[in-house]
N, C-alpha and C positions, 0 to 999 in steps of 0.2 A: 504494500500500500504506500502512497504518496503522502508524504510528510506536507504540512502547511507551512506556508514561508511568510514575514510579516508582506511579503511584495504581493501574497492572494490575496490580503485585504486591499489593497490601495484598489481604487478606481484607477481604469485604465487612461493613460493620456490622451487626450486628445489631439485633434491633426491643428495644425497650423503655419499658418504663413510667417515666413522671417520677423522677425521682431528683435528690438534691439538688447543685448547686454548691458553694451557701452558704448553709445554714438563716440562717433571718430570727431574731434574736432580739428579745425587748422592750425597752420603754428607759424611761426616768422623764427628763423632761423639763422645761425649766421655761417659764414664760409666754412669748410672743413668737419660741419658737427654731421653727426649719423642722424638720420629720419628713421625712426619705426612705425609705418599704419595701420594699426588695427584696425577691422572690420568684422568687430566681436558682436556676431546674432547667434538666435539661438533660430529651428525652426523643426518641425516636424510632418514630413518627413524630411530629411537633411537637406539644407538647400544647395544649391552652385552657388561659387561665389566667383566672379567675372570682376575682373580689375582695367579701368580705361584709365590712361593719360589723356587730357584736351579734348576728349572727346573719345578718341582710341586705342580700343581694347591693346592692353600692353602685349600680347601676344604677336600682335599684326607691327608695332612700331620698332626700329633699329633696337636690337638690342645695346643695353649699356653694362659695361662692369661694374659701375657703382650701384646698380639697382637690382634686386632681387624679391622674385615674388615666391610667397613660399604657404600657396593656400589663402587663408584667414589674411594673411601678414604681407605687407610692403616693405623692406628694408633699403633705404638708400642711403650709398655709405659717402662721405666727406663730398657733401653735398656745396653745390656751388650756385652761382648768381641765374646761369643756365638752365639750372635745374628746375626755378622756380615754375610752378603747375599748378594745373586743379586736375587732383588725383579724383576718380571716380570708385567707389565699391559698390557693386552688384548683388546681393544676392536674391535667388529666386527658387521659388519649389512651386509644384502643381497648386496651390492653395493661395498665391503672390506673390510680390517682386517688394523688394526696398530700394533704395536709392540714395546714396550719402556723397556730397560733396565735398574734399579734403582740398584747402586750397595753400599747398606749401609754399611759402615766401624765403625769399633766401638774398640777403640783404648784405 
């Protein structure tokens, strides 16, 4: 026979669309410092998460070495005046989409 676990009580989750953790906000920066972007949702079932620069999924634009995507997370390293963007996060599941504008300044 099957033993009860405290998880056969809980009501079952429900489904839902991306919502946020921790909205990402912007930041003004200055030469040489490292950017980290989060794009901390939560969603059920799991969402995508799709990363644009300017408009442009990071996938499609010139790769850089100082920039790495890594899931959830943007890291750009010893960032410069060039650098400065409005980073886009995406995420979406069957349930909705979110949309967050990160707008890095690098001064």
């Amino acid at each position: 026979p099957r033993l009860f676990t405290p998880a056969d009580c809980l009501p079952p989750i429900p489904a839902a669309a991306p919502y946020w953790v921790k909205k990402p906000e912007d930041g003004i920066y200055g030469p040489g410092e490292n950017v980290r972007l989060d794009c901390d949702i939560d969603a059920k079932p799991k969402a995508e998460i799709r990363w644009r620069v300017n408009g442009v999924l990071l996938s499609e634009v010139d790769p850089s070495p100082s920039r790495k995507e890594l899931g959830h997370t943007v890291i750009l390293s010893s960032v410069q005046k060039e650098d400065t963007a409005i980073y886009q996060c995406e995420a979406k599941n069957k349930h909705g989409t979110l949309l967050a504008n990160i707008i890095v300044q690098v001064i």
